[in-house]
C-alpha positions as CSV (number, residue, x, y, z in Angstrom):
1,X,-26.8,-32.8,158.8
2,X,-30.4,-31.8,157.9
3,X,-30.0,-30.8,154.0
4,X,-33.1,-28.4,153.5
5,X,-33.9,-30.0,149.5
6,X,-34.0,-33.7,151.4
7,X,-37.1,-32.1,154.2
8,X,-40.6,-33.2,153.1
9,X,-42.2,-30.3,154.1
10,X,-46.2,-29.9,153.3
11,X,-47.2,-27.2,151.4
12,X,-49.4,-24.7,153.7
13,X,-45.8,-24.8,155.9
14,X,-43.9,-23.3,153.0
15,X,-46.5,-21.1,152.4
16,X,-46.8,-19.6,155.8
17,X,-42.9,-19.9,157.3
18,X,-41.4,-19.7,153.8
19,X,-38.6,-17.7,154.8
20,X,-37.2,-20.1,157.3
21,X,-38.5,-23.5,155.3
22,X,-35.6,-22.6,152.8
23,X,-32.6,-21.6,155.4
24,X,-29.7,-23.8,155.3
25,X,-26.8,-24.0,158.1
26,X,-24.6,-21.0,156.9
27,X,-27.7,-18.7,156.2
28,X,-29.1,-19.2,159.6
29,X,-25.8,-18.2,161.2
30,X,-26.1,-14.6,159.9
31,X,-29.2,-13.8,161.7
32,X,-29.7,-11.6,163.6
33,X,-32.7,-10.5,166.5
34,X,-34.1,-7.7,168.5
35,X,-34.4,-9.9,171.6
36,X,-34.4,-13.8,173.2
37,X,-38.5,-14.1,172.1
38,X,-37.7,-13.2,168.9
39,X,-35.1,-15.8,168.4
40,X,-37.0,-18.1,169.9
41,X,-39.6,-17.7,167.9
42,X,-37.7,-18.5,164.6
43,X,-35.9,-21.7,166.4
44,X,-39.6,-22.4,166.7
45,X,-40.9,-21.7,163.3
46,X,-38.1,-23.9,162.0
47,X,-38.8,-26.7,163.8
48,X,-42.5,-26.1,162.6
49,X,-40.4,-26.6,159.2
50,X,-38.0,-29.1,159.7
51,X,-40.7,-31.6,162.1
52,X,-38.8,-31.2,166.1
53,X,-40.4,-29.4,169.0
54,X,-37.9,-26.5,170.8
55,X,-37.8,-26.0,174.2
56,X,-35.8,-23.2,175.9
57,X,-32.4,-24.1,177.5
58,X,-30.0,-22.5,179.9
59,X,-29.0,-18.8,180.3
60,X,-26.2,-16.1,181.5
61,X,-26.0,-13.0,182.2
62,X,-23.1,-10.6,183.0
63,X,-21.8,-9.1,186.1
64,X,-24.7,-6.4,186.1
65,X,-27.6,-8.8,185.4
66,X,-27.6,-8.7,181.8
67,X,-28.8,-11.6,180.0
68,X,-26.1,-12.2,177.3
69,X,-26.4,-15.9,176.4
70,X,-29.4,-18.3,175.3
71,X,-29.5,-21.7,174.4
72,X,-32.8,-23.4,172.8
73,X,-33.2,-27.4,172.0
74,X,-34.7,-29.8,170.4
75,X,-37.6,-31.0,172.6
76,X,-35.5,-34.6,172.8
77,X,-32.6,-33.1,174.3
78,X,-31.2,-34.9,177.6
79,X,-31.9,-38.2,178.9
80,X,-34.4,-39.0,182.1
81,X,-32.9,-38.9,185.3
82,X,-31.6,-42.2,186.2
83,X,-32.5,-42.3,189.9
84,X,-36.3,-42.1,189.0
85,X,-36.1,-45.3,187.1
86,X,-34.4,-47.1,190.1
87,X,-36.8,-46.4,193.2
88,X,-38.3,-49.3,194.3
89,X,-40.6,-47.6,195.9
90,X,-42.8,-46.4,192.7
91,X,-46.4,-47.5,192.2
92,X,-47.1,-46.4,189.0
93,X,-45.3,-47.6,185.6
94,X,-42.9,-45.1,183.9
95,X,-44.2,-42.8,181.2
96,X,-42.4,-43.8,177.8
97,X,-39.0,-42.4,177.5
98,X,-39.2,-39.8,175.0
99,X,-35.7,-37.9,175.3
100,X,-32.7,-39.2,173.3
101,X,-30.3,-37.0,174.1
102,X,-30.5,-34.9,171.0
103,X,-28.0,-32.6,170.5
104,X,-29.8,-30.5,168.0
105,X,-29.9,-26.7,169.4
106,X,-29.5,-22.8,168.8
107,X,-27.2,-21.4,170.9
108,X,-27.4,-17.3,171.1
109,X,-25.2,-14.4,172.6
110,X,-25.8,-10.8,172.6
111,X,-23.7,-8.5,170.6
112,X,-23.1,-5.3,172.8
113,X,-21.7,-3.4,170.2
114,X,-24.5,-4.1,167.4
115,X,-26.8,-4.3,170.0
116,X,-28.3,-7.3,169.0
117,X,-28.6,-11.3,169.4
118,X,-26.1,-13.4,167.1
119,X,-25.8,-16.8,166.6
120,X,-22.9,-18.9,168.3
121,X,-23.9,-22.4,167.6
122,X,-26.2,-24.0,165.3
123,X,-26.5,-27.8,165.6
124,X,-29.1,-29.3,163.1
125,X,-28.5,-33.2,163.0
126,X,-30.6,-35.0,165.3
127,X,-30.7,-38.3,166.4
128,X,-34.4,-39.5,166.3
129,X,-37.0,-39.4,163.5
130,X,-38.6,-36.5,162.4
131,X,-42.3,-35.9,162.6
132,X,-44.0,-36.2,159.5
133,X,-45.3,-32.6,158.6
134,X,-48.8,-33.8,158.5
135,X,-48.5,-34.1,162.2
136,X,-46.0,-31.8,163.4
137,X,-48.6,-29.0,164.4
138,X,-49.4,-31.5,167.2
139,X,-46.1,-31.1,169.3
140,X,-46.4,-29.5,172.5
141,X,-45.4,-26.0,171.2
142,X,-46.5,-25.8,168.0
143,X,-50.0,-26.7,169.2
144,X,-52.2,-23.9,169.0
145,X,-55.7,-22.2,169.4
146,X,-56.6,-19.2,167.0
147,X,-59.3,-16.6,168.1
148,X,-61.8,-18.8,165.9
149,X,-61.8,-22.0,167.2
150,X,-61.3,-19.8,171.0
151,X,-64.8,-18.2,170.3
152,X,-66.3,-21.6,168.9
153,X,-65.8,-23.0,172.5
154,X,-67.0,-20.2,174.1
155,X,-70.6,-20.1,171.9
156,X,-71.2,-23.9,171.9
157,X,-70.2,-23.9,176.0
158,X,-72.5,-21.2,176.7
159,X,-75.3,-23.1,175.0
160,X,-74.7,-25.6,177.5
161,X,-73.1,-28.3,175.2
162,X,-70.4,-30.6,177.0
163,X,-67.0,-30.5,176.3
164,X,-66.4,-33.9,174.9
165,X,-69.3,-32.8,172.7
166,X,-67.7,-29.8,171.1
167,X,-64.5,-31.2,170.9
168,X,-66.2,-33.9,168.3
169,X,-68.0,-31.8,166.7
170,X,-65.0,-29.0,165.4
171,X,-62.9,-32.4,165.0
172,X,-66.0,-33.5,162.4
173,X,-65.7,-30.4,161.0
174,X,-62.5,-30.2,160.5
175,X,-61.9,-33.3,159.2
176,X,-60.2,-35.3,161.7
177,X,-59.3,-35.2,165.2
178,X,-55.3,-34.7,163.7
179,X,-56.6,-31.9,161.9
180,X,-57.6,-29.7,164.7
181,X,-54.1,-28.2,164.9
182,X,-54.8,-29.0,168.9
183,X,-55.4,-32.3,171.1
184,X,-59.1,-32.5,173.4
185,X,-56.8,-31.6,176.3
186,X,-55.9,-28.4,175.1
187,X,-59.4,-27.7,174.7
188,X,-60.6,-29.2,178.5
189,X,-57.7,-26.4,179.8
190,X,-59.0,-23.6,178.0
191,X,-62.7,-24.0,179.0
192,X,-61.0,-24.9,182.6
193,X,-59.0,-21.6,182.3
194,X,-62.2,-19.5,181.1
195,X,-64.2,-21.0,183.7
196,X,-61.9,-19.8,186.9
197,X,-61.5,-16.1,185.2
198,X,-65.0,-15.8,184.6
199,X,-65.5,-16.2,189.0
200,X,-61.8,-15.3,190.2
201,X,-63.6,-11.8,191.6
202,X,-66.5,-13.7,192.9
203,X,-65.3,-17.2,193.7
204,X,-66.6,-17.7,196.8
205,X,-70.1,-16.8,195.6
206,X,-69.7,-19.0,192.8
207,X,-69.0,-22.0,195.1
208,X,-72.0,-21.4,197.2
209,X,-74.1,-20.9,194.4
210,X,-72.6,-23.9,193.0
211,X,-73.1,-26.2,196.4
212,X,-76.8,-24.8,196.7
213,X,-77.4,-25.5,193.0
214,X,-76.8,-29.1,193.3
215,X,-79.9,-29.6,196.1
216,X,-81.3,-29.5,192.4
217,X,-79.8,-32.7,191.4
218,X,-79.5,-34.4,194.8
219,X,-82.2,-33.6,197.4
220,X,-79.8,-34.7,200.5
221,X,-76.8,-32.7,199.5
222,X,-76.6,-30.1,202.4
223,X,-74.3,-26.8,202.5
224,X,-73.8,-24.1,205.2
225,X,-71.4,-21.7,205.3
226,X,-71.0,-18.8,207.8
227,X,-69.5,-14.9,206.5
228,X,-67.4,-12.2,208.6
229,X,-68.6,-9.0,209.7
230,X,-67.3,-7.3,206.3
231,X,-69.4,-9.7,204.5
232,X,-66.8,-12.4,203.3
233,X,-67.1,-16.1,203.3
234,X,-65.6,-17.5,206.8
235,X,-66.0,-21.0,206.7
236,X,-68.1,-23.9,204.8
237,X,-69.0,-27.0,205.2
238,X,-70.9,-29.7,202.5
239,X,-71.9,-33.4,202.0
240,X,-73.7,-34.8,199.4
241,X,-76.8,-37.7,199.4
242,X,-74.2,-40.8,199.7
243,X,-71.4,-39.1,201.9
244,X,-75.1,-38.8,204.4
245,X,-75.9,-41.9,203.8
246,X,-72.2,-43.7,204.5
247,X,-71.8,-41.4,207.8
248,X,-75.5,-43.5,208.9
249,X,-73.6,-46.4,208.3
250,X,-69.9,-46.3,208.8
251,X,-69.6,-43.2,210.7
252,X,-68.7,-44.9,214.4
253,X,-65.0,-43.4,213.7
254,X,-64.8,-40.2,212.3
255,X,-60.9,-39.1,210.5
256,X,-60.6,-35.5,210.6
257,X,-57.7,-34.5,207.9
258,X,-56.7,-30.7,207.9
259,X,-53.6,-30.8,206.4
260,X,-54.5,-29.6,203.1
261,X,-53.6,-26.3,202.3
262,X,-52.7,-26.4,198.7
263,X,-55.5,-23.9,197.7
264,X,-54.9,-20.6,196.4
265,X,-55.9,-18.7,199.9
266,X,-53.7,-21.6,202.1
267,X,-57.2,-22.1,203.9
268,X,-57.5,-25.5,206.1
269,X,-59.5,-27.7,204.0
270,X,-60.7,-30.4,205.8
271,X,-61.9,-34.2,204.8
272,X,-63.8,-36.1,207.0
273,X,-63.7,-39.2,206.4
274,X,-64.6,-43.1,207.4
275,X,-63.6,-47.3,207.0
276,X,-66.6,-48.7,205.0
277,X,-68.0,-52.5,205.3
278,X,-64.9,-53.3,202.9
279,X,-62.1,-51.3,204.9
280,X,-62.1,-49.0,202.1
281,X,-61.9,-45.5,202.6
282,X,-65.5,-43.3,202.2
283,X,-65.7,-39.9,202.4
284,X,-68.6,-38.1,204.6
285,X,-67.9,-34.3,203.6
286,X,-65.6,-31.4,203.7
287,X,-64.8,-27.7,205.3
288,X,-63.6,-25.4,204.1
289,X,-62.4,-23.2,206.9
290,X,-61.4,-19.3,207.9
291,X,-58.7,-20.6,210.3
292,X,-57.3,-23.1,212.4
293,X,-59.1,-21.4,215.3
294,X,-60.6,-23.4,218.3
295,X,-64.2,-21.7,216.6
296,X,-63.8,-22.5,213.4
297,X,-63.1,-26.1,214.1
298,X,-66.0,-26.1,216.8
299,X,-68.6,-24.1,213.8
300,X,-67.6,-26.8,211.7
301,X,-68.7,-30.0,214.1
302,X,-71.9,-28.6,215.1
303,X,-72.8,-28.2,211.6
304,X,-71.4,-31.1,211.1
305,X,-73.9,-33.1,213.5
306,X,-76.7,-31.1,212.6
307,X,-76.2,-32.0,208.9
308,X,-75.9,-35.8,209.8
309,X,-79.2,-35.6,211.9
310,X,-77.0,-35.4,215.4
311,X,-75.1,-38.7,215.1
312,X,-72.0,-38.8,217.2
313,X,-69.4,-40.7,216.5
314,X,-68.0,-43.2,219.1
315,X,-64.0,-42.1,218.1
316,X,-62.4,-39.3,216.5
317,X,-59.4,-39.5,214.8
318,X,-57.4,-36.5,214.3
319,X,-53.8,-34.9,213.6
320,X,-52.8,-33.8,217.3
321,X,-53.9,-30.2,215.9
322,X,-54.7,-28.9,219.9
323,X,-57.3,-26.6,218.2
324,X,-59.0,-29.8,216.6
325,X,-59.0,-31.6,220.2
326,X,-60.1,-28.9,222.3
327,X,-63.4,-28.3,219.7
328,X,-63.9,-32.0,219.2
């Protein structure tokens, strides 16, 4: 069992989650919440003390709906499923195991007559080693931004200075890349995640912009893209200086791939593609179409033509899609 006088907890974690840093077993199961989040948040906190990550568990709920029961757990709880380990079919090695089946966790119910979350079960002996406090801010959920380091990105990134480029210069600052109370990643998703709500109401100017803009850097990179009656994008089409080039060269057989729907708006996006001198696969553009109509397809291969200067291939390889082979 975790004795609370035994923890080697650093000093700014006493300071700031000093009144669950001293809780031991029989203190914690008096408490009492207002709701799930708030439990969770003190299985979190103490975790912050104590050097585990938390992850929620299962839930019930009563005959009406209720939720009545909550379980968190240490991050290590559980063990990897055994049937990934055993395909022979995998590529790629396995990530390190980093579940031990830890059966460290808070378990919660929901007092109906006090009308508030109680505790059921409180497990605090864990199976692994703890994280040292001097690096337990950089667990999955205790990682964190605050509104200062948030607005740091946002100034440095509007002057036009890279990512990598902040990142090393708040982690000189600071003192250390483990003193960031973050990882780089954290920071690539946040400028990633500013980035697509700055154009998610004008998107699809933003990618035309975007295609145009890069004519700056690349002379041969071509776009065209075609817009519906109420003044939407339809469909659009882009190469860049190589994917020309290759098409000159390897584009006898022409693979068109339109199978890929995992954007946002399910829209056909489509990847034409080619066997270089070294059977490798080279990529000669993609659309971006409205449908899978016999006129977007066809507004797609004329473009296509006129954008590689009216070369036809001598095959085309597609799906089956009718649509594709009635426009090709």
């Amino acid at each position: 069992m975790l004795e609370v006088g035994s923890l080697h907890v650093a000093d700014e974690f006493l300071g700031e989650y000093e009144d669950v840093a001293t809780l031991d077993v029989d203190d914690i199961k008096w408490m009492r919440w207002d709701s799930v989040d708030a439990a969770y948040e003190f299985y979190r906190r103490l975790g912050m003390c104590h050097g585990f990550g938390v992850r929620k568990g299962d839930s019930g709920k009563d005959c009406r709906g209720n939720l009545i029961r909550y379980r968190f757990f240490c991050n290590k709880e559980g063990l990897r499923d055994g049937r990934h380990n055993d395909r022979v079919d995998r590529r790629r090695a396995h990530k390190p195991e980093t579940r031990t089946n830890c059966e460290a966790k808070l378990s919660i119910y929901f007092d109906k007559t006090e009308r508030c979350w109680k505790v059921r079960i409180v497990a605090t002996e864990h199976n692994h080693d703890l994280t040292p406090a001097s690096m337990v801010h950089l667990i999955a959920n205790h990682r964190e931004m605050t509104d200062a380091a948030k607005a740091q990105i946002d100034g440095l990134h509007a002057s036009g200075i890279a990512t990598s480029k902040i990142v090393g210069y708040m982690a000189g600052m600071a003192g250390g890349y483990s003193l960031l109370g973050f990882l780089k990643k954290d920071v690539y998703n946040y400028v990633d995640k500013t980035r697509r709500a700055n154009i998610s109401d004008g998107d699809a100017n933003a990618a035309v912009v975007y295609l145009e803009g890069k004519a700056g850097s690349d002379p041969m990179s071509v776009a065209r893209y075609s817009i519906t009656k109420d003044a939407r994008l339809a469909n659009l089409i882009w190469a860049d200086g190589a994917s020309r080039v290759d098409y000159q060269h390897f584009g006898d057989v022409l693979a068109l791939d339109s199978t890929y729907k995992k954007n946002k708006y399910k829209k056909p996006l489509v990847i034409f593609s080619g066997s270089n001198n070294h059977k490798k696969t080279t990529i000669f553009g993609f659309g971006l179409l409205f449908d899978e109509s016999v006129s977007s397809y066809k507004w797609m291969l004329e473009n296509l033509l006129e954008v590689m200067c009216r070369k036809k291939p001598s095959a085309v390889v597609t799906d089956g899609d009718k649509a594709i082979i009635k426009a090709v």
